[in-house]
N, CA, C and O atoms as a GROMACS GRO file, in nm:
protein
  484
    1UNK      N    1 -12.297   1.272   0.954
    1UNK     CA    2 -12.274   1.357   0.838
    1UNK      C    3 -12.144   1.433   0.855
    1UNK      O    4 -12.045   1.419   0.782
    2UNK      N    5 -12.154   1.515   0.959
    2UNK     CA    6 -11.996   1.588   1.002
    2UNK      C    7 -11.880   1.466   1.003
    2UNK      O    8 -11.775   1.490   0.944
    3UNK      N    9 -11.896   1.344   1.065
    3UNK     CA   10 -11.778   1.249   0.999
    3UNK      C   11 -11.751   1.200   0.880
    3UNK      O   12 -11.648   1.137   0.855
    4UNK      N   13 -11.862   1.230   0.779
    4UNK     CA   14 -11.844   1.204   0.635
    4UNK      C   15 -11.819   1.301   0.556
    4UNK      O   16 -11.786   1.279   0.439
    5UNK      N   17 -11.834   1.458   0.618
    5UNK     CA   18 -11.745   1.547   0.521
    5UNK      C   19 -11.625   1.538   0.591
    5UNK      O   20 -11.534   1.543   0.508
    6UNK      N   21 -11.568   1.524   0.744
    6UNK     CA   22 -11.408   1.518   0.753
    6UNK      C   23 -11.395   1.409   0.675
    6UNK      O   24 -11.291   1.422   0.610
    7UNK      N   25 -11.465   1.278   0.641
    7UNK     CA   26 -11.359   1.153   0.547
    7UNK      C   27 -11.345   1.244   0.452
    7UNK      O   28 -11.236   1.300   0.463
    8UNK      N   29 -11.408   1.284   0.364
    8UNK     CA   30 -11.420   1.348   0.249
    8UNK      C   31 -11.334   1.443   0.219
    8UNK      O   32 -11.283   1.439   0.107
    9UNK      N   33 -11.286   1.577   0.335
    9UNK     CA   34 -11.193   1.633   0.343
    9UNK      C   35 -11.060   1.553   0.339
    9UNK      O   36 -10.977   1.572   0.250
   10UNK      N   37 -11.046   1.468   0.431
   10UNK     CA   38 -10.920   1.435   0.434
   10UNK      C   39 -10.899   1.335   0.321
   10UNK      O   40 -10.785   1.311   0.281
   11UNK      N   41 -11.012   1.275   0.266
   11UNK     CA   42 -10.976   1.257   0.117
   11UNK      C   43 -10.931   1.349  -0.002
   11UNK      O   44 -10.852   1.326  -0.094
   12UNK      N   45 -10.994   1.444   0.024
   12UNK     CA   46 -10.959   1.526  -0.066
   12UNK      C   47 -10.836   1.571  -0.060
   12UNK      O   48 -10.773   1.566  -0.165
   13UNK      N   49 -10.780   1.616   0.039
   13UNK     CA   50 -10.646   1.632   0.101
   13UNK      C   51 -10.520   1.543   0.068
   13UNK      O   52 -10.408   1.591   0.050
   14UNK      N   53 -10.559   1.358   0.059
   14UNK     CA   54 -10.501   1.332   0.018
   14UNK      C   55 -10.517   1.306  -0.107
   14UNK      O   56 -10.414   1.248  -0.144
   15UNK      N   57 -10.585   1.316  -0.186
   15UNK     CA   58 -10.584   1.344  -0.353
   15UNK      C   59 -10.458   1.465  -0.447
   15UNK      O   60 -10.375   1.471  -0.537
   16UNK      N   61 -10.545   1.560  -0.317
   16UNK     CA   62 -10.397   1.684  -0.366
   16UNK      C   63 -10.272   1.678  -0.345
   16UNK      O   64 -10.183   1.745  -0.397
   17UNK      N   65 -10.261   1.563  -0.235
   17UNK     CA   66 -10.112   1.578  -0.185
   17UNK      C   67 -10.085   1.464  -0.264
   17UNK      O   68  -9.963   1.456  -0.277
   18UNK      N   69 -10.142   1.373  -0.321
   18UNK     CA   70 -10.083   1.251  -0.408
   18UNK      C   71 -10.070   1.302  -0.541
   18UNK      O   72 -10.018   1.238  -0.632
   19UNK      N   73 -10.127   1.447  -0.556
   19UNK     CA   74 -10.096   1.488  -0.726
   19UNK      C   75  -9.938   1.524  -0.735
   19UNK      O   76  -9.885   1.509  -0.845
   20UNK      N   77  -9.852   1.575  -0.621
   20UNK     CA   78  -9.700   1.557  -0.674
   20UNK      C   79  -9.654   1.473  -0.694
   20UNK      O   80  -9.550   1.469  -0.761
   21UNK      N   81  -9.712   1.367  -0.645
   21UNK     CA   82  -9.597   1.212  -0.610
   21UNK      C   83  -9.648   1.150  -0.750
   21UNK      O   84  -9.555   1.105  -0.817
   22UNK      N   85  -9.773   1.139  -0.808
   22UNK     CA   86  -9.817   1.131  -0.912
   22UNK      C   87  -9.735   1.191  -1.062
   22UNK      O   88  -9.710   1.133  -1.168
   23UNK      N   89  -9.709   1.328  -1.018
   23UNK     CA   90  -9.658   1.423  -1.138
   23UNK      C   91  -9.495   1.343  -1.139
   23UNK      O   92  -9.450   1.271  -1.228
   24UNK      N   93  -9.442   1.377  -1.033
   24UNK     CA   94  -9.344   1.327  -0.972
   24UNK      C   95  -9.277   1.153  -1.049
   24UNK      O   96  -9.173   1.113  -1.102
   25UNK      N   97  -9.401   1.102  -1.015
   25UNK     CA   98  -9.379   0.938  -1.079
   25UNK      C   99  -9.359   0.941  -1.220
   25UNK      O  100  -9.265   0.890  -1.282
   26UNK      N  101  -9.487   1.025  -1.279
   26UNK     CA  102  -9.466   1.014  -1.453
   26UNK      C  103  -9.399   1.106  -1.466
   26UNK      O  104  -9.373   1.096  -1.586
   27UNK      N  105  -9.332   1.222  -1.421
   27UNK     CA  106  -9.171   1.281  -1.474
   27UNK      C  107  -9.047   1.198  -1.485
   27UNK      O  108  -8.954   1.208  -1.565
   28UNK      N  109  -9.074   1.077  -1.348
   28UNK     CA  110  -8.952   1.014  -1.354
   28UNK      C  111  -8.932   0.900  -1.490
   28UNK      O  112  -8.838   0.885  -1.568
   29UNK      N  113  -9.094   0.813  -1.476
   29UNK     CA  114  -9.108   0.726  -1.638
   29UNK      C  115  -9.068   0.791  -1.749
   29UNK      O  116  -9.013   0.731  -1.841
   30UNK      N  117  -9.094   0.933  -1.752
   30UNK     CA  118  -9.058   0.996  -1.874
   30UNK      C  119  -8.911   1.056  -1.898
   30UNK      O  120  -8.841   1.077  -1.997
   31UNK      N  121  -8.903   1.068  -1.816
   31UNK     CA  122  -8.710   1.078  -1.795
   31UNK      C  123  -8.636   0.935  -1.811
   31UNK      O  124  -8.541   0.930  -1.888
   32UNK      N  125  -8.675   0.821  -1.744
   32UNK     CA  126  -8.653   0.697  -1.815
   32UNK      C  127  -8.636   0.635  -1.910
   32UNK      O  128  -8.550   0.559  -1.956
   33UNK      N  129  -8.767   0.692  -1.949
   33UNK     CA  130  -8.808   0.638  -2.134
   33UNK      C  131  -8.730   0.718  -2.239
   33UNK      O  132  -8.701   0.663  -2.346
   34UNK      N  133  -8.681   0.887  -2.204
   34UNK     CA  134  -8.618   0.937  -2.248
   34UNK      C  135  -8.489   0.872  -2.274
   34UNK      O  136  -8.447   0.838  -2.385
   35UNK      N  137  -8.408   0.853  -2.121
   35UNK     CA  138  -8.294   0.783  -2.126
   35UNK      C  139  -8.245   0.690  -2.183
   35UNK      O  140  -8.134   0.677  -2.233
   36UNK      N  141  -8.375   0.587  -2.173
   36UNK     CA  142  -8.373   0.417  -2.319
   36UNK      C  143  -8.348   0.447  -2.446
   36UNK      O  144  -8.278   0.390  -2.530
   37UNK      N  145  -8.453   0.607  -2.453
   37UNK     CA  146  -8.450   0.652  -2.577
   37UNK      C  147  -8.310   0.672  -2.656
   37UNK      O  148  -8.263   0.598  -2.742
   38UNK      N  149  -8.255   0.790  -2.605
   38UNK     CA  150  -8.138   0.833  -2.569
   38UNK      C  151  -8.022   0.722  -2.621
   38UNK      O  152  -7.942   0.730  -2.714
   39UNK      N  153  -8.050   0.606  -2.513
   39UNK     CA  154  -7.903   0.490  -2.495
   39UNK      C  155  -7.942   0.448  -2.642
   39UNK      O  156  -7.861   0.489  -2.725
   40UNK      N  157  -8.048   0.377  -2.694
   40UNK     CA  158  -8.073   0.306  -2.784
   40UNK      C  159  -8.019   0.391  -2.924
   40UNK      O  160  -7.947   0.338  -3.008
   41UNK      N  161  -8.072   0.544  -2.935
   41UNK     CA  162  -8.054   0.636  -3.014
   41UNK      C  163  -7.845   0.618  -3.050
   41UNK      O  164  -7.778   0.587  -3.148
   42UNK      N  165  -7.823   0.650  -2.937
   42UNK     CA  166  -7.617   0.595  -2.863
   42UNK      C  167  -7.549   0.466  -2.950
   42UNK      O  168  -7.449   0.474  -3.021
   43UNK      N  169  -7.650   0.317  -2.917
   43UNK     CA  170  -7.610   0.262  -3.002
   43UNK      C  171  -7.637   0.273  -3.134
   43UNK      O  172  -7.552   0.262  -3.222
   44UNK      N  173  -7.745   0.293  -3.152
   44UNK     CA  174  -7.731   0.295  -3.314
   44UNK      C  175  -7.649   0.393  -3.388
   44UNK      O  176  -7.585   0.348  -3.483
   45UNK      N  177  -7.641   0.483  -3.368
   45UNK     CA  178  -7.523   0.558  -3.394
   45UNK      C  179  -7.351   0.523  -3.410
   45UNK      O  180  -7.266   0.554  -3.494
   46UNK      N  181  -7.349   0.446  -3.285
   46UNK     CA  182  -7.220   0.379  -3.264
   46UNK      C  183  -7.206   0.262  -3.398
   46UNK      O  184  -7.108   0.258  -3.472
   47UNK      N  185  -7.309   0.184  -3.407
   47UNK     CA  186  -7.334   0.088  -3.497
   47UNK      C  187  -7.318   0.138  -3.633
   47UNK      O  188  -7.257   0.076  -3.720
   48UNK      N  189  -7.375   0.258  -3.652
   48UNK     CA  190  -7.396   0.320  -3.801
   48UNK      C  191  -7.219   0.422  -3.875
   48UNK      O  192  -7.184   0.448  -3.990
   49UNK      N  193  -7.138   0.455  -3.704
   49UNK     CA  194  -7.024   0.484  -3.748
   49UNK      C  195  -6.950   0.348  -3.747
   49UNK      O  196  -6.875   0.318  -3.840
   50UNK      N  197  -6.966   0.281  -3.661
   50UNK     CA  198  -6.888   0.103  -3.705
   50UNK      C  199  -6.904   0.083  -3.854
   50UNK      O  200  -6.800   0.074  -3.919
   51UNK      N  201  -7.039   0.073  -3.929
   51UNK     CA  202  -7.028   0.096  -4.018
   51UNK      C  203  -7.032   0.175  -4.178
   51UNK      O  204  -7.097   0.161  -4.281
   52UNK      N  205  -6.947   0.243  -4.140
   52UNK     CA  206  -6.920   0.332  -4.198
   52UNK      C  207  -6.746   0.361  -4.169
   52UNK      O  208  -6.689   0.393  -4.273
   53UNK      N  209  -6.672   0.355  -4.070
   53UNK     CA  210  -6.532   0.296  -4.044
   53UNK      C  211  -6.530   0.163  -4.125
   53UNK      O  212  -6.416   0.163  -4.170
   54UNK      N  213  -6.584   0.064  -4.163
   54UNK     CA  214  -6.570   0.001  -4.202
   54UNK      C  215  -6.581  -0.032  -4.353
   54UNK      O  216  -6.511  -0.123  -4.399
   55UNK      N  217  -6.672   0.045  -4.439
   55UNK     CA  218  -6.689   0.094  -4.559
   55UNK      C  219  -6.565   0.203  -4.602
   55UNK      O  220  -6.513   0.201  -4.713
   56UNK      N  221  -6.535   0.276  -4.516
   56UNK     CA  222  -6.394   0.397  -4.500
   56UNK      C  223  -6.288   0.272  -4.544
   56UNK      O  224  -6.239   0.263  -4.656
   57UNK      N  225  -6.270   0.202  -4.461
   57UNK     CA  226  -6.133   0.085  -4.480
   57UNK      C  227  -6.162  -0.003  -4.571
   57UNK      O  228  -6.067  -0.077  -4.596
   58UNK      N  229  -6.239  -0.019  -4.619
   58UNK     CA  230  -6.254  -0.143  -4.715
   58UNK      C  231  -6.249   0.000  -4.862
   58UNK      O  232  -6.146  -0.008  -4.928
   59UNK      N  233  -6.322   0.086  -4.896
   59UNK     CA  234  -6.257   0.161  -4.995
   59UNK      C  235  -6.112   0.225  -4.978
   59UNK      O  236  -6.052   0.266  -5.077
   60UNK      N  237  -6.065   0.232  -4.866
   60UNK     CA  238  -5.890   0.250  -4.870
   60UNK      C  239  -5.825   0.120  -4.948
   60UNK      O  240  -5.746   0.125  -5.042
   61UNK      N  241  -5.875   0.011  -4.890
   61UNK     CA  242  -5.818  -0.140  -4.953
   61UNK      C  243  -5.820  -0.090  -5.112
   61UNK      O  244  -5.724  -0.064  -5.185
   62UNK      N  245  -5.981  -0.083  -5.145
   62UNK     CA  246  -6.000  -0.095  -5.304
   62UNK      C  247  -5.870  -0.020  -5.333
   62UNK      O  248  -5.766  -0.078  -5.362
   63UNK      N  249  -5.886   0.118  -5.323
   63UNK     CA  250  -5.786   0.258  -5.353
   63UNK      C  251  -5.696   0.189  -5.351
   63UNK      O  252  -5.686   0.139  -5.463
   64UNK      N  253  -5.580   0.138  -5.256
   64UNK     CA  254  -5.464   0.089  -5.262
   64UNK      C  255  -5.420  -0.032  -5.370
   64UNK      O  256  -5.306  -0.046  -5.413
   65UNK      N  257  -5.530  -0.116  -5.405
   65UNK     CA  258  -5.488  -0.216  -5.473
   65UNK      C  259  -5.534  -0.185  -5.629
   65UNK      O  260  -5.517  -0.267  -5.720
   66UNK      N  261  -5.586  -0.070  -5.645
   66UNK     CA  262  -5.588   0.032  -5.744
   66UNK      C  263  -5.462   0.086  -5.798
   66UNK      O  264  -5.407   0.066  -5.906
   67UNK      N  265  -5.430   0.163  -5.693
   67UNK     CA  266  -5.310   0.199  -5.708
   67UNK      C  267  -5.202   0.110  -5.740
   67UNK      O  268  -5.137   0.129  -5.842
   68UNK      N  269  -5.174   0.008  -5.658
   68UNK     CA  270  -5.077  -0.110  -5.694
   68UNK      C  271  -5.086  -0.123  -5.866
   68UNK      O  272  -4.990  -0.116  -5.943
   69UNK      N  273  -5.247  -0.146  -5.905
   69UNK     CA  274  -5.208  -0.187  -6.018
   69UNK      C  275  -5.204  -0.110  -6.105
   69UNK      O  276  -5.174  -0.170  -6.208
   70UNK      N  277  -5.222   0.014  -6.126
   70UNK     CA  278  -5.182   0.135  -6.240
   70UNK      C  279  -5.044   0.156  -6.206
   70UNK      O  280  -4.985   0.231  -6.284
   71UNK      N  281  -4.967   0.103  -6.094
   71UNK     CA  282  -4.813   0.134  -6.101
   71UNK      C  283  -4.768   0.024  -6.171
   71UNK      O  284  -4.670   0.035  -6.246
   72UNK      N  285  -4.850  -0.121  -6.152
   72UNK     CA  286  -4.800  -0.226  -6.249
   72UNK      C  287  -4.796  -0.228  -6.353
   72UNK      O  288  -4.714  -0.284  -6.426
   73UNK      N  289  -4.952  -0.121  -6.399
   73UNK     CA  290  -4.949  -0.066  -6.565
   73UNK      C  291  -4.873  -0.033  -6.628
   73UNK      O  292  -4.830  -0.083  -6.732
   74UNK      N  293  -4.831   0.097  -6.554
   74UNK     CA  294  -4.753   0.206  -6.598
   74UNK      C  295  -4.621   0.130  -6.628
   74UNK      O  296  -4.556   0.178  -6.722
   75UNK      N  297  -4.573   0.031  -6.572
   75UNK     CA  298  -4.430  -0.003  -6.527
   75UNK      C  299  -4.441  -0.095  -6.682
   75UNK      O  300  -4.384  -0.067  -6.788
   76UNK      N  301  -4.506  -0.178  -6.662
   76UNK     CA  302  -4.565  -0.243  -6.836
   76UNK      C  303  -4.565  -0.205  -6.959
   76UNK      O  304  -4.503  -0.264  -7.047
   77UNK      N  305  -4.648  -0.084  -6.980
   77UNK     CA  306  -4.632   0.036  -7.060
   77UNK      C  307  -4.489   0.074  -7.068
   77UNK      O  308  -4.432   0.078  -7.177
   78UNK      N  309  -4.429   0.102  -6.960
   78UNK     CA  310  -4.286   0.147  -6.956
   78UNK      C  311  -4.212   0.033  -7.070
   78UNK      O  312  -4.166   0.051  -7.183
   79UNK      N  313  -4.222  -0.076  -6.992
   79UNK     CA  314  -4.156  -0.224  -7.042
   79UNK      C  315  -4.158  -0.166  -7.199
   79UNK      O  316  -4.070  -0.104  -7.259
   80UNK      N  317  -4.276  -0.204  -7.239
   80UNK     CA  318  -4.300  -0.228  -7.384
   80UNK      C  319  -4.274  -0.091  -7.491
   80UNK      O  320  -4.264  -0.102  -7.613
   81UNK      N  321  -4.271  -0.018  -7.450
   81UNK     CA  322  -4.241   0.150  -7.494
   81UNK      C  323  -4.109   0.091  -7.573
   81UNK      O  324  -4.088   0.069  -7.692
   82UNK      N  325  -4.012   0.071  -7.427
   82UNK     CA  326  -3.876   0.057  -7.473
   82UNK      C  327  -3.871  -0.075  -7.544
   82UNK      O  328  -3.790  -0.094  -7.634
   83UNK      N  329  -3.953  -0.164  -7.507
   83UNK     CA  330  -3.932  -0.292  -7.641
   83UNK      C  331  -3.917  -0.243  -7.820
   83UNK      O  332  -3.842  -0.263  -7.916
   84UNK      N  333  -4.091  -0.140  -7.770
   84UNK     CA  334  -4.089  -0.095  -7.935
   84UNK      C  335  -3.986   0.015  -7.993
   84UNK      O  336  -4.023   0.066  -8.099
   85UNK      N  337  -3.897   0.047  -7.955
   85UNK     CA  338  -3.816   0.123  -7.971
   85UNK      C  339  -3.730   0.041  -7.986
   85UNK      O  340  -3.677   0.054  -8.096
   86UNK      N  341  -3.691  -0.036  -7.928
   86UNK     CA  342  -3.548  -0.132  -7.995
   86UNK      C  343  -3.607  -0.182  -8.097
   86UNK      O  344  -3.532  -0.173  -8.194
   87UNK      N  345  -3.761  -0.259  -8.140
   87UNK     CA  346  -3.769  -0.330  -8.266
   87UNK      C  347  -3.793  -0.209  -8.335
   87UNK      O  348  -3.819  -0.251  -8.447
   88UNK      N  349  -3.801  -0.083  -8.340
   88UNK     CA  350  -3.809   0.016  -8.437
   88UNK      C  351  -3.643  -0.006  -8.488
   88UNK      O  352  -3.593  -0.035  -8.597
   89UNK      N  353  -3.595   0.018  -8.371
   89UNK     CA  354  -3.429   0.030  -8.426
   89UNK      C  355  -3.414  -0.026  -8.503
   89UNK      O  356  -3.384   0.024  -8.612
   90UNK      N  357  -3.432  -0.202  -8.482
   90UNK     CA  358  -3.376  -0.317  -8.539
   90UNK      C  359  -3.449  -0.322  -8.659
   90UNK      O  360  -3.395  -0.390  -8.746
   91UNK      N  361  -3.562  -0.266  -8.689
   91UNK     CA  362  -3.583  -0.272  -8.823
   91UNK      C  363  -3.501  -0.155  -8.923
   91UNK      O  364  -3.437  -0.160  -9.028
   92UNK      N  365  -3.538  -0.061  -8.840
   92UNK     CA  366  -3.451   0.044  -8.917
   92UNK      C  367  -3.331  -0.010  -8.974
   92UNK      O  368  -3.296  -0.007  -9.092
   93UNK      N  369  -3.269  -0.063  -8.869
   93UNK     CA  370  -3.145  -0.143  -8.894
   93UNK      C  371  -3.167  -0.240  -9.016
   93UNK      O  372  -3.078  -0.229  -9.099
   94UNK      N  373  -3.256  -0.326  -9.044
   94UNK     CA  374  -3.273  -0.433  -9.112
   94UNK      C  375  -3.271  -0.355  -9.263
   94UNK      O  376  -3.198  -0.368  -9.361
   95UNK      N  377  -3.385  -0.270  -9.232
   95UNK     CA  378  -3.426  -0.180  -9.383
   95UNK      C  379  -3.288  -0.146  -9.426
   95UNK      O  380  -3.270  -0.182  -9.542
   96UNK      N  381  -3.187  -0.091  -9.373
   96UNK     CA  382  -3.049  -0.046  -9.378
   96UNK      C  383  -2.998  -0.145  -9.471
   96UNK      O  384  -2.973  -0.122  -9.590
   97UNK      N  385  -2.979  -0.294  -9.396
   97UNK     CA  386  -2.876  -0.342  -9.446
   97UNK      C  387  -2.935  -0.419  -9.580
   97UNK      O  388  -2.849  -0.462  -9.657
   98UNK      N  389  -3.117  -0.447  -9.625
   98UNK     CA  390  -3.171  -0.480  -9.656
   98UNK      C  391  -3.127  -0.361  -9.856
   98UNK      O  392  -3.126  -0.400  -9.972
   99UNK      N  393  -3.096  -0.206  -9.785
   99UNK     CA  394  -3.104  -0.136  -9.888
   99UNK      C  395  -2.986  -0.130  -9.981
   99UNK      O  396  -2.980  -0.133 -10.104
  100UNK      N  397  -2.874  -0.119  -9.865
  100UNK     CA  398  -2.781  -0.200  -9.862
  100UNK      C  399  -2.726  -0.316  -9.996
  100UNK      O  400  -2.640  -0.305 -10.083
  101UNK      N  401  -2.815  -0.419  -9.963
  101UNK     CA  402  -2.802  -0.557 -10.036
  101UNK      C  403  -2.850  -0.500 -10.226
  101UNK      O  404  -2.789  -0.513 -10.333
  102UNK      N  405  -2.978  -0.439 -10.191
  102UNK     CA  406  -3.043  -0.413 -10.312
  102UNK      C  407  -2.953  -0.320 -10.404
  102UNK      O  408  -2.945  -0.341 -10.525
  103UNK      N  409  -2.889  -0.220 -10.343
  103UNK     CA  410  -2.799  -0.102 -10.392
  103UNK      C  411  -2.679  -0.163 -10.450
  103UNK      O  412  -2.634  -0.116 -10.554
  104UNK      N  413  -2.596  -0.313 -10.363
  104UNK     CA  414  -2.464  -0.427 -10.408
  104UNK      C  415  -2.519  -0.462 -10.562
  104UNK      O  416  -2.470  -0.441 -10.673
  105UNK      N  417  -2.681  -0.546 -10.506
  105UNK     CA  418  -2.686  -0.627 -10.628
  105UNK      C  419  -2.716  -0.525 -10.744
  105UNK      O  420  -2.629  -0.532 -10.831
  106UNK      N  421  -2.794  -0.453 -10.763
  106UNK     CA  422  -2.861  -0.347 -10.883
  106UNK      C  423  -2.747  -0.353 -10.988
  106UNK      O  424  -2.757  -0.421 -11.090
  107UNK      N  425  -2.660  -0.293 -10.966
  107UNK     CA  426  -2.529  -0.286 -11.092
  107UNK      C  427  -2.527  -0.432 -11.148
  107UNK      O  428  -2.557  -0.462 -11.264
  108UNK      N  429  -2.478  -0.542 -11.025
  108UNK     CA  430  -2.502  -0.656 -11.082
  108UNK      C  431  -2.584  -0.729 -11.156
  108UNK      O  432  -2.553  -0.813 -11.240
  109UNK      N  433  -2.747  -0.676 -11.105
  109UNK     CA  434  -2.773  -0.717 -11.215
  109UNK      C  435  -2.822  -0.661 -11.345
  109UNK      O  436  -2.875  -0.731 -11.431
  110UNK      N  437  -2.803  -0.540 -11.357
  110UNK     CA  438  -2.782  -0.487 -11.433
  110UNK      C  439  -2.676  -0.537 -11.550
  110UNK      O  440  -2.682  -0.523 -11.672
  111UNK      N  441  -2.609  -0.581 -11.492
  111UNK     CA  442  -2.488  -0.645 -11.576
  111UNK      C  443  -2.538  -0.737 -11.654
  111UNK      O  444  -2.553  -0.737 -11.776
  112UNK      N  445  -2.569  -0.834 -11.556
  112UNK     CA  446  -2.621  -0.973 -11.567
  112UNK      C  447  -2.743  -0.939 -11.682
  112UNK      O  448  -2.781  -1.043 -11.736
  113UNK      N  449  -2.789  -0.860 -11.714
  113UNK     CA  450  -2.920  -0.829 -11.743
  113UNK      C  451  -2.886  -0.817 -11.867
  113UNK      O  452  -2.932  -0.895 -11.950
  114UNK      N  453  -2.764  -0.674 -11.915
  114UNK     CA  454  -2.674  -0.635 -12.010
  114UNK      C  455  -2.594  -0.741 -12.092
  114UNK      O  456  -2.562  -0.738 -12.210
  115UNK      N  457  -2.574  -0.825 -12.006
  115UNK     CA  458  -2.526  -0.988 -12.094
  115UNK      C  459  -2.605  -0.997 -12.147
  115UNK      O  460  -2.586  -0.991 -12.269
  116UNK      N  461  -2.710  -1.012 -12.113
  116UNK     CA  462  -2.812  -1.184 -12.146
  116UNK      C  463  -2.865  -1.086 -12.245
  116UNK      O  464  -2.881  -1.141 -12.354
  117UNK      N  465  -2.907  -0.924 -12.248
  117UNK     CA  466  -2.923  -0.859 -12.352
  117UNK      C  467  -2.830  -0.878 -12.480
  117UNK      O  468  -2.879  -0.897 -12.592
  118UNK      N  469  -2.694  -0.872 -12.457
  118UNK     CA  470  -2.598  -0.832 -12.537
  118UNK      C  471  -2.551  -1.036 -12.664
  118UNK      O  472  -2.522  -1.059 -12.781
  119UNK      N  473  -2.569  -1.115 -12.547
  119UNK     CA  474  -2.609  -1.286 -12.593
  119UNK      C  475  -2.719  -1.279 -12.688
  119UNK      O  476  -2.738  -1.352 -12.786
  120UNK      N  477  -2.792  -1.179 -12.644
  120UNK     CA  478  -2.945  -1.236 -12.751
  120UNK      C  479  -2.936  -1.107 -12.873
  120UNK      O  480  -3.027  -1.111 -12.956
  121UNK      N  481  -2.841  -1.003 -12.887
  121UNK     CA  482  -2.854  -0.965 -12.977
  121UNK      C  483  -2.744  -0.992 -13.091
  121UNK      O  484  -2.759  -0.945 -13.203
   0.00000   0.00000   0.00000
């Protein structure tokens, strides 16, 4: 009996002394698992600013080739502004020489008109 409470003691003994190495073990798994946690948490992050640098540069692209083409607009617009301004001219011009013609002939035919009146009476 006295050799089965010393087993017993020194079991017990080592029960208590295996509860650090125990605590010890699952602090370290859990510091581990933390760390996986952690790295994995690292990449995805890294992954999620990859993309997102990459959404950043591809709307700079859009923006720029945006831009390109409202300067092509504008430059177009420009073009044709000054087109319609010379055919304003050139009509102006036309109406001119057009009023011109009508203002030569009027007397004339007035004349012409004044004959063919003056024949038939």
């Amino acid at each position: 009996a006295a050799l089965l409470v010393g087993v017993a003691a020194v079991s017990a003994d080592s029960v208590e002394s295996a509860k650090p190495v125990a605590v010890a073990v699952t602090d370290s798994l859990d510091s581990e698992a933390a760390a996986t946690k952690a790295e994995a948490d690292l990449v995805a992050a890294k992954a999620d600013l990859a993309a997102a640098e990459a959404a950043i540069t591809a709307a700079k692209a859009e923006f720029d080739t945006a831009q390109a083409d409202l300067a092509t607009a504008e430059a177009t617009i420009a073009e044709l502004e000054q087109k319609m301004a010379e055919l304003e001219s050139k009509i102006q011009e036309k109406q001119k020489e057009l009023e011109d013609i009508i203002r030569k002939q009027g007397p004339a035919h007035a004349a012409i008109g004044g004959r063919n009146g003056d024949a038939d009476a």
